[in-house]
C-alpha positions as CSV (number, residue, x, y, z in Angstrom):
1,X,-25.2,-71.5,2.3
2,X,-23.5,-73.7,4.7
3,X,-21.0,-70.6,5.7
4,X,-23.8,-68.7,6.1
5,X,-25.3,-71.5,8.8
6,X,-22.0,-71.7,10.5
7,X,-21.6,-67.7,10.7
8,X,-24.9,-67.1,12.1
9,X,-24.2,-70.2,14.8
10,X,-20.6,-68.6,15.5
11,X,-21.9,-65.1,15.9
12,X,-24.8,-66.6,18.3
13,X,-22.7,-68.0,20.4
14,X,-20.1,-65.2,20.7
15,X,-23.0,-62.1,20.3
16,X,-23.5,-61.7,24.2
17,X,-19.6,-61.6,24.8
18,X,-18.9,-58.0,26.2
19,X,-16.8,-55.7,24.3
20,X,-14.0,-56.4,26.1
21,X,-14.1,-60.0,25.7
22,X,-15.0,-60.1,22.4
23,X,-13.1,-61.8,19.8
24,X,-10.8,-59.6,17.0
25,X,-13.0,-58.6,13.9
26,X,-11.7,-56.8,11.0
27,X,-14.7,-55.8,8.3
28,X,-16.7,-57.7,10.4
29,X,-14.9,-60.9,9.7
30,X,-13.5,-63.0,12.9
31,X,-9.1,-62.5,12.9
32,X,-7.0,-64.9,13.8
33,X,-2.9,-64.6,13.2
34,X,-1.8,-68.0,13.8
35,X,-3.4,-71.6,13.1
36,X,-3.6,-72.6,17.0
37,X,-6.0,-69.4,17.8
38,X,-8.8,-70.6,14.8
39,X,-8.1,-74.5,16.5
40,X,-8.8,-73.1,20.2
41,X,-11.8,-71.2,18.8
42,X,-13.1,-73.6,17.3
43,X,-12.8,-76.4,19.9
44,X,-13.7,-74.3,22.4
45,X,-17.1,-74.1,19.9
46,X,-17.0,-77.8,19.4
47,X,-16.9,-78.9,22.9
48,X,-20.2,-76.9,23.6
49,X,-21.6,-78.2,20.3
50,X,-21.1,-81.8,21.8
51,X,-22.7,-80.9,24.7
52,X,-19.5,-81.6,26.7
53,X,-20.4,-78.7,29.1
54,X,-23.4,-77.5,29.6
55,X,-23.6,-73.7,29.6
56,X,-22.3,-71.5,27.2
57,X,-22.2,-69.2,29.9
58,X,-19.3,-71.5,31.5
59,X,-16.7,-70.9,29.3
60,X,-18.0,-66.7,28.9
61,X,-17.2,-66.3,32.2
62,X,-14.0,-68.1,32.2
63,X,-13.0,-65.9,29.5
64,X,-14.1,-62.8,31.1
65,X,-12.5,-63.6,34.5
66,X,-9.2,-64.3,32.2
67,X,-9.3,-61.2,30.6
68,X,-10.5,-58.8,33.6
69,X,-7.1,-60.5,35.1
70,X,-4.7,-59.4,32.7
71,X,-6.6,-56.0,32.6
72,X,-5.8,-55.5,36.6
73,X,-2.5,-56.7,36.9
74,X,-0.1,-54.3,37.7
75,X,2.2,-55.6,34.6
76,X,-0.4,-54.5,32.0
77,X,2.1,-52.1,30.4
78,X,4.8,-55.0,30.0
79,X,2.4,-58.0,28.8
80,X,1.9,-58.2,24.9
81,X,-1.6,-58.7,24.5
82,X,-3.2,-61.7,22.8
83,X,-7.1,-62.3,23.0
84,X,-6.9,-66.0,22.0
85,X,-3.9,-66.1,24.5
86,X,-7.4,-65.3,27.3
87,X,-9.6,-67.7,25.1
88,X,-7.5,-70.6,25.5
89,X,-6.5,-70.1,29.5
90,X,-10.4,-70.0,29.7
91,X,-10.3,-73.1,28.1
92,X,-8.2,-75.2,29.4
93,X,-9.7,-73.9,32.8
94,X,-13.2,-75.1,31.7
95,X,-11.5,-78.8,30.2
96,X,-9.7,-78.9,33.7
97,X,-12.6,-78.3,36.1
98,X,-15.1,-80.3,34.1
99,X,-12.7,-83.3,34.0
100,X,-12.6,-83.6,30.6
101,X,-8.7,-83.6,30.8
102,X,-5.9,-82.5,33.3
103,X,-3.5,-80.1,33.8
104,X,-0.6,-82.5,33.6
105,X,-2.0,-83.7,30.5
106,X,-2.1,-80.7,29.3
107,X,1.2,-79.8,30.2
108,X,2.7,-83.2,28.8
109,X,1.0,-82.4,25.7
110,X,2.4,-79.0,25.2
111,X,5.7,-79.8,26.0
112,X,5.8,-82.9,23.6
113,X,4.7,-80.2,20.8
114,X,7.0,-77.6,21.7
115,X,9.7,-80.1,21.6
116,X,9.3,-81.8,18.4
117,X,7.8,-85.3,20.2
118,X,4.3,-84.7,19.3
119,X,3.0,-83.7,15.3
120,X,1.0,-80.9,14.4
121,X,-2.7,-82.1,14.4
122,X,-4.9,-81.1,11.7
């Protein structure tokens, strides 16, 4: 039952996401091919379950401006795509301009990870 309950808040949340900015689904089932696209999902989720912005709507549109980006740039045909890649610029766009974190500690962060300094979190 409690899947069920998380599903149905999932899909609300993600229902008025246009086609082209909705998430990967195979048999109707949300896809995700590595660990860090289920963690940005999810605490992209999270963060609007905590009420730690206040629209929905601001990270959609974030997600939609990301993705109508890579769509018109002119190295479309060379650029692998990667939805969650879109999902998690929109993210860290929304954590930035709502000061819930910066960019350089993003960028600290990441390069701590990608080196080795910083654990996996779980």
């Amino acid at each position: 039952m409690e899947k069920n309950c998380v599903s149905q808040s999932v899909d609300s949340k993600i229902a008025y996401l246009p086609e082209s900015a909705a998430p990967p689904r195979k048999n109707g089932e949300l896809v995700f091919e590595e660990p860090w696209e289920r963690r940005s999902f999810g605490m992209a989720l999270a963060l609007y379950e905590e009420k730690r912005y206040t629209s929905w709507d601001d990270f959609r549109t974030r997600l939609i401006q990301e993705i109508a980006k890579w769509e018109s740039s002119e190295n479309q045909d060379k650029l692998d795509w990667n939805y969650y890649e879109h999902w998690l610029a929109a993210l860290e766009q929304l954590v930035v301009e709502t000061g819930m974190i910066d960019k350089h500690d993003i960028d600290a962060r990441t390069k701590e990870f990608l080196s080795g300094e910083r654990d996996e979190f779980f």
